[in-house]
VOBA-1610 file (N, C-alpha, C; in pm, whole numbers, padded with zeros to 5 digits, always signed):
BEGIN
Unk-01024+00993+01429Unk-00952+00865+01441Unk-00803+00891+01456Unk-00726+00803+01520Unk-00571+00810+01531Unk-00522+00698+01503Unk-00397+00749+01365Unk-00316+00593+01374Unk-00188+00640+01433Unk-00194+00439+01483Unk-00045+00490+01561Unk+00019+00364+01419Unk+00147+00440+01409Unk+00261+00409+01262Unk+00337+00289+01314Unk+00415+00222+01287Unk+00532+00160+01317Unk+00636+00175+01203Unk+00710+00215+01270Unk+00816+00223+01127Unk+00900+00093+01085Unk+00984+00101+00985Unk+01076-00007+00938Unk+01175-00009+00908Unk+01252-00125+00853Unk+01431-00121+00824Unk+01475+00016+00839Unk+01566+00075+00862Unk+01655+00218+00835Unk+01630+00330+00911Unk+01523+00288+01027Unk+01499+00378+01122Unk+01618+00338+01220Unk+01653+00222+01220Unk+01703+00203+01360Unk+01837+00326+01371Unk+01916+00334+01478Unk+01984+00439+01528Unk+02064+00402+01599Unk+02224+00429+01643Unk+02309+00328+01748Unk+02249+00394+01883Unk+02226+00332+01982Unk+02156+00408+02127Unk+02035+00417+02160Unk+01947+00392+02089Unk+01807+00402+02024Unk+01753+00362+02190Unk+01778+00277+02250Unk+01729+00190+02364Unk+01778+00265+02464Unk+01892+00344+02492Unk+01941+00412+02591Unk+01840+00470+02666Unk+01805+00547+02618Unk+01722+00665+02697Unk+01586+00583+02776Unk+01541+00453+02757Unk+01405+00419+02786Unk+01455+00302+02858Unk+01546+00272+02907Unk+01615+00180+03045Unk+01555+00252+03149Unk+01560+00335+03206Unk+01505+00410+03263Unk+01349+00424+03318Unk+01318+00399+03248Unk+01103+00371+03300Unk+01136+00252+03346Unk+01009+00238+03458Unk+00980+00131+03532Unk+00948+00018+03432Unk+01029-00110+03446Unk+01007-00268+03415Unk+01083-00276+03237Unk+01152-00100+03190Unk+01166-00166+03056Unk+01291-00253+03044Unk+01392-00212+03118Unk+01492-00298+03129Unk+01449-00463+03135Unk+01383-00512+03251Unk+01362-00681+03286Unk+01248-00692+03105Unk+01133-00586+03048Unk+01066-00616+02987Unk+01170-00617+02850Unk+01281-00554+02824Unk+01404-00592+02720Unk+01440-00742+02716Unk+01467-00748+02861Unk+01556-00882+02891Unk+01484-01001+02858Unk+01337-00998+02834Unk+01243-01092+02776Unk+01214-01084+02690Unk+01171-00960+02585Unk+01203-00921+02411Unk+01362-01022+02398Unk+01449-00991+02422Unk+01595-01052+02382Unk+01552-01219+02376Unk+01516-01246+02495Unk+01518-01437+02520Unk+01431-01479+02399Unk+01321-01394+02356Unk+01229-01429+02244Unk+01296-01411+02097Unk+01395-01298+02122Unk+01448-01299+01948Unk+01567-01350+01967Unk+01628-01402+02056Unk+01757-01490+02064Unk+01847-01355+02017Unk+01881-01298+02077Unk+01946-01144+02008Unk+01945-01083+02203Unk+02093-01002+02207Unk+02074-00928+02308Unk+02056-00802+02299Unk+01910-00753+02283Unk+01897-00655+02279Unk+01896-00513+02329Unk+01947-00553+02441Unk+01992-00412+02528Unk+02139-00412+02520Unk+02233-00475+02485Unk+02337-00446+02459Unk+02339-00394+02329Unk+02266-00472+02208Unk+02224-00396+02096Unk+02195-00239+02088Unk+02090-00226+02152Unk+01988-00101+02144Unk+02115-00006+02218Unk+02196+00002+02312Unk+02265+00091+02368Unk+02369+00055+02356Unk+02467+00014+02304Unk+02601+00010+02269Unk+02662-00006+02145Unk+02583-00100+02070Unk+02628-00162+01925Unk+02620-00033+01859Unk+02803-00043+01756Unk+02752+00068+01631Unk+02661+00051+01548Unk+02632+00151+01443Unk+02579+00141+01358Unk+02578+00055+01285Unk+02728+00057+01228Unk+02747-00122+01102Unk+02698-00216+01201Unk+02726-00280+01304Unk+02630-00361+01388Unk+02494-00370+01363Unk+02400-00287+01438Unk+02304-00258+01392Unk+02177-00245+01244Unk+02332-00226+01149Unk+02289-00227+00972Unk+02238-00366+00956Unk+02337-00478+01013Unk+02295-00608+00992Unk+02117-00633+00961Unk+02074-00696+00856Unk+01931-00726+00841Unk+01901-00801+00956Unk+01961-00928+01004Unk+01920-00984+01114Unk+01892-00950+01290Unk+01926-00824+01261Unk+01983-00754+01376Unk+01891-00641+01388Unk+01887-00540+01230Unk+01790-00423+01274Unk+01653-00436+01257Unk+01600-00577+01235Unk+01458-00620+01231Unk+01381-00643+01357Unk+01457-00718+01465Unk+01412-00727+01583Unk+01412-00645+01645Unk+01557-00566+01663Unk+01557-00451+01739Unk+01488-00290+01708Unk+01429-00274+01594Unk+01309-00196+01542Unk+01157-00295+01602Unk+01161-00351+01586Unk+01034-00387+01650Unk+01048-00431+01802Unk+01145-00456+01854Unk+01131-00441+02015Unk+01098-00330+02082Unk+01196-00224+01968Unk+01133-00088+02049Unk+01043-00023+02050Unk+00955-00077+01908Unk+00844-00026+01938Unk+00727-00104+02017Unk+00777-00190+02057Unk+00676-00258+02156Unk+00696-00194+02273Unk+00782-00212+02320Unk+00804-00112+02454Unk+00778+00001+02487Unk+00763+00128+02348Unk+00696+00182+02352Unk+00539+00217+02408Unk+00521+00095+02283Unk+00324+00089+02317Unk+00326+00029+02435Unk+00380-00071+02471Unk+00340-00095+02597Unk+00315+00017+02743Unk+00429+00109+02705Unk+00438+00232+02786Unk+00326+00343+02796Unk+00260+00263+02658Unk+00154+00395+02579Unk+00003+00320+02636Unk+00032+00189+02674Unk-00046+00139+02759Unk-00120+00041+02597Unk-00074+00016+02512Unk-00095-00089+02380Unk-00054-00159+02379Unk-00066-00311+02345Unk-00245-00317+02315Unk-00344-00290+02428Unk-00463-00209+02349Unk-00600-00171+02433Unk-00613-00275+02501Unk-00662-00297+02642Unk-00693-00404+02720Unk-00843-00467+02701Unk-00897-00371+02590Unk-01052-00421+02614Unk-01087-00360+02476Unk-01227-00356+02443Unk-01291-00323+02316Unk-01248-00165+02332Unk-01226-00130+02179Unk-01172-00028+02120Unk-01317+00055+02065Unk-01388+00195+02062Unk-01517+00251+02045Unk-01432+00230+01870Unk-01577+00218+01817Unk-01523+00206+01634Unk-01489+00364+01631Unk-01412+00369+01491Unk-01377+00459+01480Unk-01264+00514+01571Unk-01160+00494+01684Unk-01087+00561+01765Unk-00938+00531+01698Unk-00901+00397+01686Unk-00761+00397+01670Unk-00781+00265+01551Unk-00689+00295+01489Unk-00625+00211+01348Unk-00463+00217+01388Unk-00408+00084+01355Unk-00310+00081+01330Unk-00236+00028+01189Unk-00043+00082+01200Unk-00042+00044+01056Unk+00134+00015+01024Unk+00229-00034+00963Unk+00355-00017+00982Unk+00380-00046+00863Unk+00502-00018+00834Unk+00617+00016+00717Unk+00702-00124+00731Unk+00669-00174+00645Unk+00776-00335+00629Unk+00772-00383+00719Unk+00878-00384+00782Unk+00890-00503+00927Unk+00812-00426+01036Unk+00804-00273+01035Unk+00667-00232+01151Unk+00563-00309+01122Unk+00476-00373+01012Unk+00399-00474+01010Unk+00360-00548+01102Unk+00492-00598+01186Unk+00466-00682+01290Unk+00476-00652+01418Unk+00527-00547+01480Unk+00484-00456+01566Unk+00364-00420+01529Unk+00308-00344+01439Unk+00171-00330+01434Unk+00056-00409+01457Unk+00118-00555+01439Unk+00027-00654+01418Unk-00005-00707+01584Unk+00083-00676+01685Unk+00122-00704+01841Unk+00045-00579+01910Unk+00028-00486+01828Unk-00024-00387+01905Unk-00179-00386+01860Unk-00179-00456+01731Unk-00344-00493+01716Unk-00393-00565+01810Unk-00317-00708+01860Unk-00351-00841+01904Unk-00362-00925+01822Unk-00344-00925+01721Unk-00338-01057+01625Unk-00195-01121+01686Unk-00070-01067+01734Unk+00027-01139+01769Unk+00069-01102+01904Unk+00114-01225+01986Unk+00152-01175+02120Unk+00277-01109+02106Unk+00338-01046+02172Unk+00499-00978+02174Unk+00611-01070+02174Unk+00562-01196+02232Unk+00661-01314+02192Unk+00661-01385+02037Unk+00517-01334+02001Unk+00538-01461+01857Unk+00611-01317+01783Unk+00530-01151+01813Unk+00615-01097+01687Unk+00779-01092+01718Unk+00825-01115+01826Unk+00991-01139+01828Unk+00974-01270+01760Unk+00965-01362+01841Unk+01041-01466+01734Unk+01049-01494+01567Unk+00895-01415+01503Unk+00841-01405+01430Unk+00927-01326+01353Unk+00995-01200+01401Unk+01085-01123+01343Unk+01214-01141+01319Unk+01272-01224+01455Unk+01393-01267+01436Unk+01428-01332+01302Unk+01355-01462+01312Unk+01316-01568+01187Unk+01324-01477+01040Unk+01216-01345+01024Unk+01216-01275+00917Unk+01393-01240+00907Unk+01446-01140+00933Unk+01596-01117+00953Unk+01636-01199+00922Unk+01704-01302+01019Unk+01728-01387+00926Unk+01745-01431+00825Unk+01597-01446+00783Unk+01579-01543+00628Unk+01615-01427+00540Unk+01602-01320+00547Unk+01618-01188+00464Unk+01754-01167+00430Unk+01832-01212+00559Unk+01977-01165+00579Unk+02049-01264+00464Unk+01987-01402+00477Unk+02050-01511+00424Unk+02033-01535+00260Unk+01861-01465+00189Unk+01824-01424+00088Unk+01972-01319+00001Unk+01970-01236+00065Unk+02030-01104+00029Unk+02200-01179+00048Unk+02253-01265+00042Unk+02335-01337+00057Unk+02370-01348-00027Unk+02257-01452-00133Unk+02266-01515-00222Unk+02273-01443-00382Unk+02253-01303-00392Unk+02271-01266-00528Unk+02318-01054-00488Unk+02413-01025-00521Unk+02426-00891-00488Unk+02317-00768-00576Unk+02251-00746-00468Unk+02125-00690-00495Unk+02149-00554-00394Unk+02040-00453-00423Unk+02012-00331-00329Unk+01951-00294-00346Unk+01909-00158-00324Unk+01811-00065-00315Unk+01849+00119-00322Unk+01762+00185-00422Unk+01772+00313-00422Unk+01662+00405-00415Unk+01689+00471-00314Unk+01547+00560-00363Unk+01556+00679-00466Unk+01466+00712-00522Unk+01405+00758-00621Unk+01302+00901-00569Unk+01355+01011-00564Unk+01317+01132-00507Unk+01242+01255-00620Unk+01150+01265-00621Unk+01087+01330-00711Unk+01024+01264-00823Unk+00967+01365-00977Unk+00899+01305-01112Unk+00771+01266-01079Unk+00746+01230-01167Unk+00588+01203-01179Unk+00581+01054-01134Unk+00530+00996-01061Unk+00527+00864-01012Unk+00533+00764-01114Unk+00410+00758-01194Unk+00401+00672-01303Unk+00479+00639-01430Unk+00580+00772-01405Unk+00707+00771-01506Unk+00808+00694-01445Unk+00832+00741-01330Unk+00948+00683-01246Unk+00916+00535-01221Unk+00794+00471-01210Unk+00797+00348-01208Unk+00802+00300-01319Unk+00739+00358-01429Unk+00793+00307-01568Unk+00932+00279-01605Unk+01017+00378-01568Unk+01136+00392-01570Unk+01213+00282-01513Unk+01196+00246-01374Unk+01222+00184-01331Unk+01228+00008-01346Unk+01074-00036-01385Unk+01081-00097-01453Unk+01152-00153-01578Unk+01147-00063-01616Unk+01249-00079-01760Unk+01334-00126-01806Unk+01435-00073-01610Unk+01556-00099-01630Unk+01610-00222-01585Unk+01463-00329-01578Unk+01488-00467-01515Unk+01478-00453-01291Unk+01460-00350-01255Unk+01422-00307-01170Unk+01306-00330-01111Unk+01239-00378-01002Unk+01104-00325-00900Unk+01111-00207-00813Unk+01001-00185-00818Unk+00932-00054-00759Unk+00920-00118-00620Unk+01010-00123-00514Unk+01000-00157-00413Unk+00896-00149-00309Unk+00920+00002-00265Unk+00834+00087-00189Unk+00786+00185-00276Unk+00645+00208-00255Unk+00614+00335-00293Unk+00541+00419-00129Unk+00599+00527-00133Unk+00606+00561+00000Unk+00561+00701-00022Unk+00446+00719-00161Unk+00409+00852-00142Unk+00527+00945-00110Unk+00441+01127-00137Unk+00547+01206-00075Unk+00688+01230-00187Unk+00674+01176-00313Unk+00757+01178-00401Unk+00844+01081-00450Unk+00849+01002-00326Unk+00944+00905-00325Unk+00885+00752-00364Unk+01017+00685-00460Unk+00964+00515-00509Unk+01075+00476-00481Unk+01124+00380-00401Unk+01260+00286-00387Unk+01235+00176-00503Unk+01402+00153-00539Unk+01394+00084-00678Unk+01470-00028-00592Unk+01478-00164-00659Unk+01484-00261-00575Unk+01608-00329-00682Unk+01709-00424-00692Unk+01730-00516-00776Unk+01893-00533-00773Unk+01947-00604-00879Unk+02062-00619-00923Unk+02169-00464-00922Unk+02260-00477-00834Unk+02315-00411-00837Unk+02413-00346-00955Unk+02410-00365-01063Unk+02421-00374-01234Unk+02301-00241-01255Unk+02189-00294-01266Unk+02089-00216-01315Unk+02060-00109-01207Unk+02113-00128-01078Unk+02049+00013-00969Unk+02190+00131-01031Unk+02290+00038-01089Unk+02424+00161-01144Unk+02373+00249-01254Unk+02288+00166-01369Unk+02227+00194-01495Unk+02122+00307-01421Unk+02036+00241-01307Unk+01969+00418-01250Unk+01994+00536-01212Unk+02145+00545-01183Unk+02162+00628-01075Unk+02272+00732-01233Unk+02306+00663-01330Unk+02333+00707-01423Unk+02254+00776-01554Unk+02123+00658-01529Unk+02032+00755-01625Unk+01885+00794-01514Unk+01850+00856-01385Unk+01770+00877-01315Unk+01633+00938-01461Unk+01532+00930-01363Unk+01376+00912-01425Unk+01415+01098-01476Unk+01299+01104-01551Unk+01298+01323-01560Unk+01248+01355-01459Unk+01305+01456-01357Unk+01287+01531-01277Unk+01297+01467-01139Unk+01356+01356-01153Unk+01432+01247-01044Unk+01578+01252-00996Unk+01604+01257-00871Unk+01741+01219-00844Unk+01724+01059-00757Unk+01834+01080-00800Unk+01869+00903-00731Unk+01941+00865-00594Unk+01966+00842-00476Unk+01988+00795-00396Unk+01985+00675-00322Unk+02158+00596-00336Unk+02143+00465-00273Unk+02123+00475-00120Unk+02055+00339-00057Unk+02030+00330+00042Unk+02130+00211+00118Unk+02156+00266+00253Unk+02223+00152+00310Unk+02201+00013+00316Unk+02144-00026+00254Unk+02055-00202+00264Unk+02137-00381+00244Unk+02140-00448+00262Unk+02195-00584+00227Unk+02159-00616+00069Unk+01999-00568+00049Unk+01961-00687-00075Unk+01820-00621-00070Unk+01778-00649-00199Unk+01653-00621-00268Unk+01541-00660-00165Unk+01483-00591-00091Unk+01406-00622+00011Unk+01258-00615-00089Unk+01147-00678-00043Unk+00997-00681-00128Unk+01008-00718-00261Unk+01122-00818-00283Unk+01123-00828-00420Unk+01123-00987-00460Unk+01130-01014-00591Unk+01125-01164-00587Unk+01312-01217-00526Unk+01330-01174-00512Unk+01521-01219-00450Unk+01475-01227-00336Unk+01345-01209-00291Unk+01329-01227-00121Unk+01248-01368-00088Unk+01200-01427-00201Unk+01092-01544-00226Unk+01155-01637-00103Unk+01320-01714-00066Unk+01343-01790+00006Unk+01315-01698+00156Unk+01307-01612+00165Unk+01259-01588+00304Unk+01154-01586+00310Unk+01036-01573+00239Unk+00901-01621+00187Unk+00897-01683+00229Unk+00928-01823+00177Unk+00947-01940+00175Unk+00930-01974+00312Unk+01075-01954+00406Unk+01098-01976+00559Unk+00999-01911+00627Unk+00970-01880+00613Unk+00818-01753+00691Unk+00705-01887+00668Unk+00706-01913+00515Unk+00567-02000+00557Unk+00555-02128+00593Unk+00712-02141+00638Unk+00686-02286+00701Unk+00676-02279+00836Unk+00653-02158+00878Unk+00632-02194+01009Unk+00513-02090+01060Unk+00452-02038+00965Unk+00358-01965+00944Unk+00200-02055+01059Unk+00206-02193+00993Unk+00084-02215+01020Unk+00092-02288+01167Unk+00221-02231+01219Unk+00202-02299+01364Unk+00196-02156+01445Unk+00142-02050+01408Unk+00119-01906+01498Unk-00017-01960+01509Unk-00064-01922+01615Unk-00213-01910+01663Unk-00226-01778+01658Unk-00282-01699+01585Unk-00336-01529+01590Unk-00447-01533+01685Unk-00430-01411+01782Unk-00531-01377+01865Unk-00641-01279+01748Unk-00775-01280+01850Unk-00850-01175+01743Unk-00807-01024+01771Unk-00796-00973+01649Unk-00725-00836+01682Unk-00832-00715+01716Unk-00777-00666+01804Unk-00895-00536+01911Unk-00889-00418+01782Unk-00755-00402+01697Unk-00813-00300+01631Unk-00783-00330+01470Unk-00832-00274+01362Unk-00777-00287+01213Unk-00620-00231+01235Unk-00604-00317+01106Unk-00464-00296+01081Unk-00438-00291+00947Unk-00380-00155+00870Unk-00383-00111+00736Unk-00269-00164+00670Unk-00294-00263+00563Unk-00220-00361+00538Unk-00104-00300+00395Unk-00032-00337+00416Unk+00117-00265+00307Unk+00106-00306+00170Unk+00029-00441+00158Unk-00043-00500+00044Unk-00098-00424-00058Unk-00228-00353-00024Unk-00310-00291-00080Unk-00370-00185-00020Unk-00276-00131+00129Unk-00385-00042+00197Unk-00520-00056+00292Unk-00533-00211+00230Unk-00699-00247+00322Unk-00701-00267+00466Unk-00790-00273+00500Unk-00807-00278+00651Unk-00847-00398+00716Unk-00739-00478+00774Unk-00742-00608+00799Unk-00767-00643+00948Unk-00896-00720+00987Unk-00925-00732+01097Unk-00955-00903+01159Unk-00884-00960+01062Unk-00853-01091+01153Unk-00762-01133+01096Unk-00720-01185+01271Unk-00555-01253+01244Unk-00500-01368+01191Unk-00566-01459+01078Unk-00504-01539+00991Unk-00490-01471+00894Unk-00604-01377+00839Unk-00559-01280+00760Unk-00406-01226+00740Unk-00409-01180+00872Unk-00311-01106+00866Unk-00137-01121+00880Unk-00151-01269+00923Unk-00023-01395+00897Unk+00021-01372+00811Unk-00101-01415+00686Unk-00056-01487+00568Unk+00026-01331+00493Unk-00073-01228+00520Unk-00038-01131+00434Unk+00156-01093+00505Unk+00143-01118+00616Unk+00301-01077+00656Unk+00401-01151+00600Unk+00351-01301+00578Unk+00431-01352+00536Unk+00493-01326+00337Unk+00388-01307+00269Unk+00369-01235+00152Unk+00432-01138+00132Unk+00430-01045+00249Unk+00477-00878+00191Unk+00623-00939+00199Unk+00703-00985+00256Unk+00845-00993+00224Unk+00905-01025+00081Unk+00840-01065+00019Unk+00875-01036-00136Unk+00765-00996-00234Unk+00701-00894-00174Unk+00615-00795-00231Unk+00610-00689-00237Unk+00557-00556-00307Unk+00588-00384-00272Unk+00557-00341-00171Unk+00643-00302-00122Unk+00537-00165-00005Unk+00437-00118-00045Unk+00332-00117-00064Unk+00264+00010-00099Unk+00248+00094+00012Unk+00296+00183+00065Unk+00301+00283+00197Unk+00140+00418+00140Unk+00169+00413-00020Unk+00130+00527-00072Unk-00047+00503-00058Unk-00042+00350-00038Unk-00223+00331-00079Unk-00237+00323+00099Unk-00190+00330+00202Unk-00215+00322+00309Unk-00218+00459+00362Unk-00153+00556+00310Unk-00170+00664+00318Unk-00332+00729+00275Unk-00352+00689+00153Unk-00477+00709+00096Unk-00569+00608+00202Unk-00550+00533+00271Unk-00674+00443+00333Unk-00712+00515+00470Unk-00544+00596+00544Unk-00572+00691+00631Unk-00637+00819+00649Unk-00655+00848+00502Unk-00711+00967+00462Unk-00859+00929+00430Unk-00859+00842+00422Unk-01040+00776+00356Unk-01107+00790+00523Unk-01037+00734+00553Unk-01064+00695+00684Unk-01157+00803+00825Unk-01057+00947+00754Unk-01115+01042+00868Unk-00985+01085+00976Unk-00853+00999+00938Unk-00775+01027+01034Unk-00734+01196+01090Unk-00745+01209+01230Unk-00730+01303+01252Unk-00590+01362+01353Unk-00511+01244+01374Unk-00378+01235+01413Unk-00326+01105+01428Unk-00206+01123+01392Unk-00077+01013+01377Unk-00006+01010+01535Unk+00032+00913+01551Unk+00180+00871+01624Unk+00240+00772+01609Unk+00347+00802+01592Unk+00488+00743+01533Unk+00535+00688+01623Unk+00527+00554+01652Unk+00635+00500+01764Unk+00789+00465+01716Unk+00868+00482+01822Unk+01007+00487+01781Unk+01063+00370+01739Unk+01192+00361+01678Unk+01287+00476+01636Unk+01192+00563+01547Unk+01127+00655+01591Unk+01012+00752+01508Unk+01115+00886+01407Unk+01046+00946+01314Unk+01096+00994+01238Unk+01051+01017+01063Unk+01120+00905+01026Unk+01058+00878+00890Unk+00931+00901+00847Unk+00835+00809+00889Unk+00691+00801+00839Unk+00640+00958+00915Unk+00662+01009+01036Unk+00616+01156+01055Unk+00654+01220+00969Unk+00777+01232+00875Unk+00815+01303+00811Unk+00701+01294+00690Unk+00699+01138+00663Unk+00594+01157+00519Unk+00439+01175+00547Unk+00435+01162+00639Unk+00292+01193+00751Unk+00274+01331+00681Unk+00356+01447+00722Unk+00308+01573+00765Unk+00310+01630+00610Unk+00384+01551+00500Unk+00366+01534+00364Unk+00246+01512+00313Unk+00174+01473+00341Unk+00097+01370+00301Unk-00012+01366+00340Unk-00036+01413+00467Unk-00213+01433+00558Unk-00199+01574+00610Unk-00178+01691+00520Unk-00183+01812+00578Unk-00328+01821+00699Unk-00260+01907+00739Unk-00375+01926+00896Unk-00410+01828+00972Unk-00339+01725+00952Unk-00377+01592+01091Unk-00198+01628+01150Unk-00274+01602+01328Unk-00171+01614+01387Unk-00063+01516+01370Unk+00063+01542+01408Unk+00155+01457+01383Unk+00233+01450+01498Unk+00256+01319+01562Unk+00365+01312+01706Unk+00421+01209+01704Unk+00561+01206+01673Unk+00690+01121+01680Unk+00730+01086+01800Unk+00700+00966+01849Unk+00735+00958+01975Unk+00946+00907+01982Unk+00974+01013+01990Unk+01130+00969+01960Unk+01192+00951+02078Unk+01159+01021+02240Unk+01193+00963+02366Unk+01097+00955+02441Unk+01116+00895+02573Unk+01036+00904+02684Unk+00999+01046+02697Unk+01043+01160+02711Unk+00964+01241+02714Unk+00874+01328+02638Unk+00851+01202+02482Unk+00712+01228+02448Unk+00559+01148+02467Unk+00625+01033+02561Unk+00500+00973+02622Unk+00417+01033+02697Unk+00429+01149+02752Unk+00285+01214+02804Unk+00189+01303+02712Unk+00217+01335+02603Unk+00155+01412+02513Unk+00104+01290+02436Unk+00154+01138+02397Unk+00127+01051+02326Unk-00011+00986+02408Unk+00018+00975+02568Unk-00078+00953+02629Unk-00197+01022+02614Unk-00217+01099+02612Unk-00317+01225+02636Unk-00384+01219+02485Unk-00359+01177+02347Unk-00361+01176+02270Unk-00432+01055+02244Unk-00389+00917+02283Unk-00474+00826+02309Unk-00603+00819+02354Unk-00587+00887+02466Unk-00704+00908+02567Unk-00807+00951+02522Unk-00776+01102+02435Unk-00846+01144+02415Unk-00925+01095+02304Unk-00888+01023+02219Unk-00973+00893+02122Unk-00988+00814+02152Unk-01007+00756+02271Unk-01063+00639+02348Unk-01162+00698+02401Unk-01170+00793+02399Unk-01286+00881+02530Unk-01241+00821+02673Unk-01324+00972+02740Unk-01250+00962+02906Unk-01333+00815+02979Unk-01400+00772+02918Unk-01483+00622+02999Unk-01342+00526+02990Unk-01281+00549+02853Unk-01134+00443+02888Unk-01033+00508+02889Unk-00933+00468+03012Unk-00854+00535+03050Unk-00748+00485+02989Unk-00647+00545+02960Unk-00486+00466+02914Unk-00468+00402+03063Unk-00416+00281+03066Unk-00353+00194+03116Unk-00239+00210+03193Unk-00185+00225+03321Unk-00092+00253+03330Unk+00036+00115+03274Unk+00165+00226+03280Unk+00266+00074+03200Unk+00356-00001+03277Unk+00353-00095+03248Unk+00404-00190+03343Unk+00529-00129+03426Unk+00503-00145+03546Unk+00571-00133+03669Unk+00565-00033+03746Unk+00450+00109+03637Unk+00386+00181+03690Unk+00275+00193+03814Unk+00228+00292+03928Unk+00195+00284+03985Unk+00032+00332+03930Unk-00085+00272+03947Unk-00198+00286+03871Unk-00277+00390+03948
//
């Protein structure tokens, strides 16, 4: 089996979009990602600095535009029934919803607008009370979340691989980084505000009011949910749960374990790729691992597909390609 990853917040990169103007139709297929997240995202993706880019409202869409463009390149979503067992998909916070576009539960227009909206409400949350985030590198897990806890803190992400992001009042993330867990160091993260936490409830909130006007398509493949790890294969399902995880934990660590239950026998990372390969190759010794970080790892990503689709289905060529 192969999952393909989507990553989340803190991948993004200033330029990230540069290099993939270049393939046939991604430019005009940008220029229609942008009209959907009300955001210009090719001026974004290739010019904006970094502090630009940091913006929550800003690096939510433009992490999930690019990885649509990606898959689309990768010839995803499958155009037709998927053989059981070939491909699972799965993403890290806001990859959620890229993941969820490359299932088919969402068209590429609802997960832009869908994302924009998230940003947003996140941006405007994280507004309202000075909050952050630290990760938490090493110790025994169950200490460090104890710990964490303790200190009036959530266990944000647990992201396997050693690592627990601590979530909260910027008061008590000082009290962590002063008294870290045993055998823990502490590291703040660039962030606005307590992301998966209850300080995120009003973007909750905005998510589910407009939640029940998405029509979910039925999704061609599972999609390993940040919730609990499970494997979610229809798309009201999988709404509600998106709308939920924004002030809920990552669990990255039980999706890891669901990939491993599973049989997985290689990963790919669609870009801004990086991160999750990193905890990939942590984490699922001996399954292959491929970061698709430019266009010129789409032919090895192709071939990789293919070859878990079996040769009866072919990858797709990508839009504006010659078939």
């Amino acid at each position: 089996m192969l999952a393909i990853l989507a990553p989340g917040q803190g991948a993004q990169a200033p330029g990230q979009l540069r290099p993939w103007l270049d393939l046939p139709g991604a430019r005009a297929r940008l220029r229609w990602f942008s009209a959907a997240a009300g955001l210009d995202l090719v001026e974004l993706g290739c010019d904006a600095p970094a502090e630009t880019i940091r913006d929550t409202a800003v690096a939510q869409p433009l992490i999930v535009a690019t990885g649509l463009l990606a898959a689309e390149q990768l010839g995803l979503p499958a155009p037709g029934p998927v053989p059981d067992g070939a491909l699972v998909v799965a993403g890290h916070s806001v990859g959620e919803i890229t993941a969820a576009a490359i299932a088919g539960s969402l068209s590429p227009e609802e997960a832009l607008v869908l994302v924009a909206l998230r940003g947003r409400a996140m941006a405007e949350a994280s507004a309202r009370t000075p909050t952050g985030m630290s990760a938490v590198l090493g110790g025994d897990p169950d200490q460090v979340a104890a710990h964490i806890e303790g200190l009036g803190l959530t266990p944000a992400n647990r992201n396997g691989a050693g690592q627990i992001v601590a979530a909260g009042e910027l008061s008590a993330l000082e009290k962590l980084a002063a008294d870290p867990p045993a055998g823990a160091r502490v590291r703040p993260l660039a962030v606005a505000g307590a992301f998966h936490t209850h300080f995120m409830a009003q973007a909750r909130d905005a998510l589910a009011e407009v939640a029940p006007g998405i029509r979910p398509g039925r999704p061609l493949l599972g999609q390993v949910s940040n919730a609990d790890g499970a494997v979610v294969s229809a798309g009201p399902e999988l709404v509600s749960r998106l709308v939920n995880q924004v002030a809920a934990p990552v669990r990255w660590d039980l999706c890891l374990a669901k990939l491993r239950e599973l049989g997985v026998s290689a990963v790919i990372e669609l870009p801004p790729a990086g991160t999750l390969a990193g905890i990939a190759r942590r984490e699922l010794p001996g399954v292959r691992i491929l970061p698709v970080k430019s266009p010129d790892d789409l032919p090895a990503a192709r071939e990789l597909i293919a070859a878990h689709l079996g040769s009866a289905t072919p990858v797709p060529a990508a839009p504006g390609e010659a078939s």
